[in-house]
ZAMARGU-4260 file (C-alpha; in steps of 0.2 Angstrom, whole numbers, plus 5000, padded with zeros to 4 digits):
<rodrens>
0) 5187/5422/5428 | 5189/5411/5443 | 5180/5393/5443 | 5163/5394/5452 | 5151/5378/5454
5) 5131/5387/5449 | 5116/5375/5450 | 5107/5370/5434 | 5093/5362/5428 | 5090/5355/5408
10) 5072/5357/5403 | 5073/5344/5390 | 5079/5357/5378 | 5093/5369/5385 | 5104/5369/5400
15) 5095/5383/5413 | 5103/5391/5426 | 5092/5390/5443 | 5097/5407/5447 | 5106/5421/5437
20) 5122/5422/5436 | 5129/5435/5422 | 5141/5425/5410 | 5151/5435/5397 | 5149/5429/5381
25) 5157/5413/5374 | 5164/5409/5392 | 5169/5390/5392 | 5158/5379/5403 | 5161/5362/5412
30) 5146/5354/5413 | 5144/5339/5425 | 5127/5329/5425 | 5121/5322/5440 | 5112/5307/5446
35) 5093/5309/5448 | 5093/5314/5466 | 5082/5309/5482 | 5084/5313/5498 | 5099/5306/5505
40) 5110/5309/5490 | 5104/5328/5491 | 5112/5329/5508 | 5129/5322/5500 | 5127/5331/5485
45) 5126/5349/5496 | 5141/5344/5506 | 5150/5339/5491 | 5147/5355/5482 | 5152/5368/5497
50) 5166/5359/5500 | 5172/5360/5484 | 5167/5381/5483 | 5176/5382/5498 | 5192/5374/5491
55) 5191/5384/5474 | 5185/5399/5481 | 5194/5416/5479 | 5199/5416/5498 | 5207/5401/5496
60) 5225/5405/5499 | 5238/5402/5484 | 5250/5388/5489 | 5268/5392/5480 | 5277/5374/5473
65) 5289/5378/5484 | 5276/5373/5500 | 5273/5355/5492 | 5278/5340/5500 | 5280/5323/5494
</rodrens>
């Protein structure tokens, strides 16, 4: 299964997804928890988060080892 970022919220008992998503069973999860948000870091935190989509996305295109430069 390819990385994806998916919003979450925790309720002050389990980790809730904000909208459904259907995970298989036992799938490992990354969890990163945020700072408590206000308005300004909201605008940041959306940037940051579609950029990084956009980068792992599934129409990113593969770059072969061979294409790195130092």
């Amino acid at each position: 299964m390819p990385s994806i970022t998916l919003k979450a919220h925790y309720d002050g008992q389990r980790i809730l997804l904000d909208e459904p998503f259907n995970l298989p069973v036992n799938a490992s999860l990354m969890i990163t928890v945020l700072p408590s948000a206000n308005n300004e870091n909201d605008s940041w935190l959306n940037i940051a988060i579609n950029g990084l989509s956009d980068a792992y996305s599934d129409n990113e295109p593969e770059y072969l080892l061979e294409s790195i430069k130092r």
